[in-house]
C-alpha positions as a printed Julia matrix, in Angstrom:
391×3 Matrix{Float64}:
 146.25   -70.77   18.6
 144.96   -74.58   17.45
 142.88   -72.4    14.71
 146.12   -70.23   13.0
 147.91   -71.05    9.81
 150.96   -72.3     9.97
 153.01   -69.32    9.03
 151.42   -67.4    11.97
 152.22   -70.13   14.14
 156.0    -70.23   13.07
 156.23   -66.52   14.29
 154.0    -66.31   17.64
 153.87   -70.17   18.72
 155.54   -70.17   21.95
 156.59   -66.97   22.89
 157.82   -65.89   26.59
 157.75   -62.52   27.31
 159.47   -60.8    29.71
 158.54   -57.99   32.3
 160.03   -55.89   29.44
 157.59   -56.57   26.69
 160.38   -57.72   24.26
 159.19   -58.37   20.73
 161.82   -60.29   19.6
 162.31   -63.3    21.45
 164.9    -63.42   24.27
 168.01   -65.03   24.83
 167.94   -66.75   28.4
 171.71   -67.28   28.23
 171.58   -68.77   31.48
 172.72   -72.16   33.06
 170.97   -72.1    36.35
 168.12   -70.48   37.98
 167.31   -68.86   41.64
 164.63   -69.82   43.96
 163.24   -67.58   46.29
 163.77   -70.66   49.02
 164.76   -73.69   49.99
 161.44   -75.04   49.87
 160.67   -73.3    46.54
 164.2    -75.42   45.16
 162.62   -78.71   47.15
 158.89   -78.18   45.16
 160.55   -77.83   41.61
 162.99   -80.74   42.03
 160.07   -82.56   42.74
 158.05   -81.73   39.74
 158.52   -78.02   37.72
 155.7    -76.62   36.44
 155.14   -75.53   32.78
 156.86   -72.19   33.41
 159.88   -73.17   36.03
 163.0    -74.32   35.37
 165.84   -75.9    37.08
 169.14   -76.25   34.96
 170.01   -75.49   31.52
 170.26   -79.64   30.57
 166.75   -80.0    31.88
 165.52   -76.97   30.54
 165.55   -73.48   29.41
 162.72   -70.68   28.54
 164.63   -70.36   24.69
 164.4    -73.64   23.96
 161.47   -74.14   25.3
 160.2    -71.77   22.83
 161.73   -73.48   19.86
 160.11   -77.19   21.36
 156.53   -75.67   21.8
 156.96   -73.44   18.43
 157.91   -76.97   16.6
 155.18   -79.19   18.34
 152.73   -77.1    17.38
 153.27   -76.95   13.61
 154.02   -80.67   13.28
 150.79   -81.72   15.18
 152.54   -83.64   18.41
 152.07   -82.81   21.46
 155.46   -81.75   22.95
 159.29   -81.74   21.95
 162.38   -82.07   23.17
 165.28   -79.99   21.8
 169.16   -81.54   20.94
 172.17   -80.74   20.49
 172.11   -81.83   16.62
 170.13   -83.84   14.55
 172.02   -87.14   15.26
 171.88   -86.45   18.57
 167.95   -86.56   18.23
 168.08   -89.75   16.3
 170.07   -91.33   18.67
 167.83   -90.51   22.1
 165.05   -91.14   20.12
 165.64   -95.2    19.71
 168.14   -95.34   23.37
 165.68   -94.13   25.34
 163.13   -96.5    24.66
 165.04   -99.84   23.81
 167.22  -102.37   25.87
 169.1   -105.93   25.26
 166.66  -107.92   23.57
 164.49  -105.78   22.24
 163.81  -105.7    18.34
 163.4   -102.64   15.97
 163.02  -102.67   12.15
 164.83  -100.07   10.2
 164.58   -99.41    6.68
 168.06   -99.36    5.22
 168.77   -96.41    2.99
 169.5    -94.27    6.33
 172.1    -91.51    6.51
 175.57   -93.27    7.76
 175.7    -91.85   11.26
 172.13   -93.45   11.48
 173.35   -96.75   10.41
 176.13   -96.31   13.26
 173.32   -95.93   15.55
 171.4    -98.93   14.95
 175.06  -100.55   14.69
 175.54   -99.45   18.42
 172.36  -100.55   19.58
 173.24  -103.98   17.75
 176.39  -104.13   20.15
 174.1   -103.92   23.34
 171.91  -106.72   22.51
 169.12  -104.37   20.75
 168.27  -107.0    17.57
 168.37  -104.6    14.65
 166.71  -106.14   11.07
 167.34  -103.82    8.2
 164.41  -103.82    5.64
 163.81  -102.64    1.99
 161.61   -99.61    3.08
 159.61   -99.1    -0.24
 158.86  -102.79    0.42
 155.41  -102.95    2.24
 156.11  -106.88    2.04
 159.46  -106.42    3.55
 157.69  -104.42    6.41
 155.31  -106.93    7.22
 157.95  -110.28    6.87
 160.1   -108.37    9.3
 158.03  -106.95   12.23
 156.33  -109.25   14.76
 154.82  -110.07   18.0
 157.37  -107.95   20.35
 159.09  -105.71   18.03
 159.41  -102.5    19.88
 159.91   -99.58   17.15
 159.9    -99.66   13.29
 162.53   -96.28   11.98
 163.0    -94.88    8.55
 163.84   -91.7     6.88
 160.17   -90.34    5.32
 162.76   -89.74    2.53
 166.27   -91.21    1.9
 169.1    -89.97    2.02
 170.5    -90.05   -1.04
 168.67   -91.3    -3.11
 165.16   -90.26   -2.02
 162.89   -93.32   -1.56
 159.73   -92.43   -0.13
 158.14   -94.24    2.75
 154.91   -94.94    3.02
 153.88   -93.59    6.4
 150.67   -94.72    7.15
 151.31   -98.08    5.67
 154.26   -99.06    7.66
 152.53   -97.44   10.91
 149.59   -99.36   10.2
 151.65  -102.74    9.85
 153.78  -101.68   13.08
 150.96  -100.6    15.19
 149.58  -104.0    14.51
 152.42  -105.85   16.32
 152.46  -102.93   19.28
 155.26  -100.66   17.81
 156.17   -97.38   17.77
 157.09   -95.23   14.59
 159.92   -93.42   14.8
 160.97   -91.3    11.36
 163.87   -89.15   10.73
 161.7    -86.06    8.76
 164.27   -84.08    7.3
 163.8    -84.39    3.77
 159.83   -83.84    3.92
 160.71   -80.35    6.27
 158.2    -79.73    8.75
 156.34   -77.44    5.84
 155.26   -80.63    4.17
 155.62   -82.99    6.83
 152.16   -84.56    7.83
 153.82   -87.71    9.91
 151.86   -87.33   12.77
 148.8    -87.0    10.9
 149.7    -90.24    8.97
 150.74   -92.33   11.98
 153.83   -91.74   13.2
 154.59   -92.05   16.84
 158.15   -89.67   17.27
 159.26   -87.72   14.59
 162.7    -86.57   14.47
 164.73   -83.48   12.96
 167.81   -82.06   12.45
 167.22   -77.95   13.2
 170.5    -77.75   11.62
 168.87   -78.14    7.98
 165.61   -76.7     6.89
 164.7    -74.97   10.48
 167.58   -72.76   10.86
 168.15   -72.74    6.83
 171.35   -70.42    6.95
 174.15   -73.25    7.91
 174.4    -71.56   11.37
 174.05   -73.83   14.36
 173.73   -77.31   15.03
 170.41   -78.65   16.78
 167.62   -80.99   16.84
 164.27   -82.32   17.79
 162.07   -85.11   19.27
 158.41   -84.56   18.8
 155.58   -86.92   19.87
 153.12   -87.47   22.73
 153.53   -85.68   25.58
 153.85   -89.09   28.06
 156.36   -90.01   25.6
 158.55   -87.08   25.33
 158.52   -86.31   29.1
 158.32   -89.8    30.43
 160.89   -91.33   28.43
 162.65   -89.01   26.12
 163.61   -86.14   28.65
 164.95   -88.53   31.28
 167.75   -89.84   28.89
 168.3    -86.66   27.63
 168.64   -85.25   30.82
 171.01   -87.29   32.13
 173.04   -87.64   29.26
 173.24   -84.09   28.49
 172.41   -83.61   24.9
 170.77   -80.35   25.22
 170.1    -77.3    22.51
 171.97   -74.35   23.99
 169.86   -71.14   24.56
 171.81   -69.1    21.62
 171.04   -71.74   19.46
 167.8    -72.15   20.33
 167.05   -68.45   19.47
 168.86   -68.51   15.71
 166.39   -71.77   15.75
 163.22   -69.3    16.82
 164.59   -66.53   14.27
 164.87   -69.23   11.58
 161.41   -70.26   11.78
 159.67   -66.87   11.26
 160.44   -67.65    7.45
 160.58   -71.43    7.22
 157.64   -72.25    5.71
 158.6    -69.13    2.63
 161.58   -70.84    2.23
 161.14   -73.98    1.78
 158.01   -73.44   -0.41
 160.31   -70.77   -2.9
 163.34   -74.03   -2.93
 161.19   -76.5    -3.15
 159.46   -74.79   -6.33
 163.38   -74.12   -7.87
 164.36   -77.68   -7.19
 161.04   -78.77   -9.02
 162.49   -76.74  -12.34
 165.84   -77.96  -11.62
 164.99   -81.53  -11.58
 162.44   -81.02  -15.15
 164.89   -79.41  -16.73
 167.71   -81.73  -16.03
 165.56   -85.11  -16.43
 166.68   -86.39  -19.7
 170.11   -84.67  -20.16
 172.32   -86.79  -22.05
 175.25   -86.89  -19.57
 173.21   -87.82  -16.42
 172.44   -91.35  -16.21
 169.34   -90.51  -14.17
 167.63   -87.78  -12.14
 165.85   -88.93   -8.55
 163.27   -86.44   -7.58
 160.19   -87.05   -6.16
 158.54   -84.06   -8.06
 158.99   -85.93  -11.47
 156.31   -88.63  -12.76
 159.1    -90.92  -13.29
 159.79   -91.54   -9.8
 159.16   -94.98   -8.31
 157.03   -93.43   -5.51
 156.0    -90.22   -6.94
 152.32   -90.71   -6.57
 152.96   -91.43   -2.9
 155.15   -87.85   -2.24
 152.39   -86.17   -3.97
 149.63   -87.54   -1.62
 152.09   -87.86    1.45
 153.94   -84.35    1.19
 152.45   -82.37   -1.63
 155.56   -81.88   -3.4
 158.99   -83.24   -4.36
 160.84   -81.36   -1.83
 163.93   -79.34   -1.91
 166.27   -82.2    -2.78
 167.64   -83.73   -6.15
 170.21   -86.24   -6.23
 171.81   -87.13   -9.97
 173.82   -89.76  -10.95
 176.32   -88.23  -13.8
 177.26   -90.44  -16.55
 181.02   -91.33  -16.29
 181.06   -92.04  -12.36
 183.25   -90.3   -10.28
 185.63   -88.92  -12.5
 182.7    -87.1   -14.38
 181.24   -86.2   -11.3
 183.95   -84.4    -9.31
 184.29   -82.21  -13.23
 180.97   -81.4   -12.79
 181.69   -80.74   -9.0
 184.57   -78.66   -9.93
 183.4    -76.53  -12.44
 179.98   -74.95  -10.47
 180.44   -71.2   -10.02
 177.29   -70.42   -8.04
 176.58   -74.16   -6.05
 179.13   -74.73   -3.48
 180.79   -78.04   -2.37
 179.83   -79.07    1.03
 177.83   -81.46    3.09
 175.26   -79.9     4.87
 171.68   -79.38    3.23
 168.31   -77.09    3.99
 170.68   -74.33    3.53
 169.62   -70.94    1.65
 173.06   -71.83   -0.54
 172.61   -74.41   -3.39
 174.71   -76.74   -2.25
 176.57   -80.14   -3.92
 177.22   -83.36   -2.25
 179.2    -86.6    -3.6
 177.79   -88.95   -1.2
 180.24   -92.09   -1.72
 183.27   -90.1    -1.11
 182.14   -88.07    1.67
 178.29   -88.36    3.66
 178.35   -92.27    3.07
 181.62   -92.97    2.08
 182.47   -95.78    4.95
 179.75   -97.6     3.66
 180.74  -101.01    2.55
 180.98  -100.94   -1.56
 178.19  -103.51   -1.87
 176.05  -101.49    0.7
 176.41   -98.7    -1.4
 175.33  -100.5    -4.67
 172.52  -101.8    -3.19
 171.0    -98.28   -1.93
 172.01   -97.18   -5.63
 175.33   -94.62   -3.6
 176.88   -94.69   -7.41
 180.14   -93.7    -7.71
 178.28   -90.66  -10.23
 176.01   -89.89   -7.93
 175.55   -86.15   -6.94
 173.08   -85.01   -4.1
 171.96   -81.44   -4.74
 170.62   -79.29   -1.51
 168.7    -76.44   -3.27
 169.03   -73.29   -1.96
 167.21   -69.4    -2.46
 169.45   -68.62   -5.66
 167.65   -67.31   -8.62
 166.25   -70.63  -10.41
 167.87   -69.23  -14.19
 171.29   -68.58  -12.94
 171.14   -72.11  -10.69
 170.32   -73.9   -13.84
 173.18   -71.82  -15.97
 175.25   -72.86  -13.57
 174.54   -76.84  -13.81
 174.01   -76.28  -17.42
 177.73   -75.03  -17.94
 179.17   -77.12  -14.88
 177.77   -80.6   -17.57
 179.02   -79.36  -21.03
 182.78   -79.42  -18.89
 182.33   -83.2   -18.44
């Protein structure tokens, strides 16, 4: 299995069969198991092997499918599955930190991830918020003690790119951990592991399932880490991926890496033919030469991704025309999904962000993030191309 490709191992990494040979994978829709007896329920209380299970919190053959299918084609050891991807960001940094500890964030982070470290800031966790494109930054802010450095691999909006294995280096230096939220990179690009990062985090509910179906997430990383210190938060506190969604998860994956390849191509197109236009003030992509940190997405991920984020000339007025008058792209707030979808990001994903937060991660009030989807690439740029000449 360590020798397939990553396609074959996003259809047969994992699998369970039953006694009945099943070819698709099975639904364990099941919250509790039986033990043959008393002593049997005694043993696996005291430690379950890789194959026994105890409760559906702790547990299940599904998901553990889905954590050993995802493990294995982001290059960590072991995962643990969520109930959603915020629910993975949060275990992630509670079940390692305590009053008086001190992480390092960089701070273009999604909103609920900001609440987070916000939390953690009320608990006596010292939280310092860092420019991340800033290696400087980085290296002013950790120190002696600091317990775990976190950043989006790309930001959310406005899709800054992190330097992986220059931020792990400087955190490993001072005894850290890297944690990174690796949503925008996809696991089909993603090569955190590889470039030094410690726990990488998803939300199953984008890319991974890809059809805006069910809510889940992910913890991957060493195996001490995951089982030591990840799964006895998360068992306690109940977080866990439910079995159905687990399977749509499994399902999802068979064509992950397809999909994400075919939108990330589109979005590529979208974002060169759109660069320039005369009523966007600018196009972020990481795909385009013009990008701040292109050079770095090129070597880190291999391509610009399957996200574009443009900031319309006219602010938000102009924008919500634009937003109003796309036939095929639909308004929501999700991303990763096979639908094109728009976002205004300072009225909705980041809108109680203080105004002067906003200007400094560049959340205009033009500002459009756009998820692409499986469309046709022609009609998706008709569609923008018509949607503009209403502004």
């Amino acid at each position: 299995m360590a020798d397939w490709k990553t396609r074959t191992k996003l259809i047969h990494e994992g699998v369970r069969r039953s006694q009945y040979g099943e070819m698709s994978e099975a639904i364990f829709l099941t919250q509790g198991f039986v033990y043959d007896s008393a002593e049997q329920a005694e043993a696996r209380f005291v430690e379950a092997g890789a194959d026994e299970f105890i409760y559906a919190r702790y547990g299940n053959p599904t998901v553990r499918m889905f954590e050993e299918r995802i493990a294995a084609i982001e290059g960590a050891e072991d995962a643990f599955a969520t109930a959603s991807g915020m629910a993975a960001v949060n275990a992630a940094l509670t079940s390692m930190l305590k009053a008086g500890d001190h992480v390092v964030a960089a701070r273009a982070l999604f909103g609920s991830c900001l609440y987070v470290l916000d939390i953690l800031g009320r608990f006596g966790v010292e939280v310092t918020l860092v420019d991340g494109t800033d290696l400087a930054a980085w290296r002013a802010a950790v120190r002696p003690g600091t317990r775990a450095v976190f950043f989006e691999t790309v930001s959310n909006p406005t899709l800054e790119v992190i330097d992986i294995a220059a931020v792990a280096e400087i955190a490993h230096a001072a005894g850290a951990l890297v944690i990174v939220d690796n949503v925008f990179a996809t696991p089909v690009y993603s090569r955190a592991v590889a470039q030094g990062a410690d726990v990488v985090v998803y939300s199953a509910t984008k890319h991974i399932d890809g059809g805006g179906r069910c809510l889940g997430g992910v913890i991957c990383g060493s195996r001490d880490h995951v089982r030591k210190v990840v799964e006895p938060y998360l068992k306690h506190t109940g977080a866990a991926m439910s079995p159905f969604n687990a399977w749509v998860m499994l399902k999802g994956m068979e064509t992950l890496d397809l999909r994400v390849r075919a939108q990330a191509a589109t979005a590529q197109r979208l974002a060169e033919a759109l660069d320039g236009h005369p009523k966007l003030a600018r196009v972020l992509f990481p795909g385009l030469p013009g990008h701040p940190q292109h050079d770095l997405a090129m070597r880190q991920m291999g391509a610009g991704g399957t996200v574009i984020s443009v900031e319309v000339a006219g602010g938000q007025r102009a924008a919500f025309a634009l937003l109003n008058a796309l036939r095929i792209v639909k308004i929501s707030n999700n991303l990763g999904d096979s639908k094109t979808i728009a976002t205004h990001p300072a009225t909705t994903t980041h809108q109680r962000l203080p105004e002067d937060q906003k200007r400094v991660l560049g959340i205009t009030p033009g500002l459009i993030r756009l998820s692409v989807g499986l469309e046709d690439a022609d009609d998706l740029l008709a569609d923008l191309s018509q949607a503009l000449e209403v502004i």
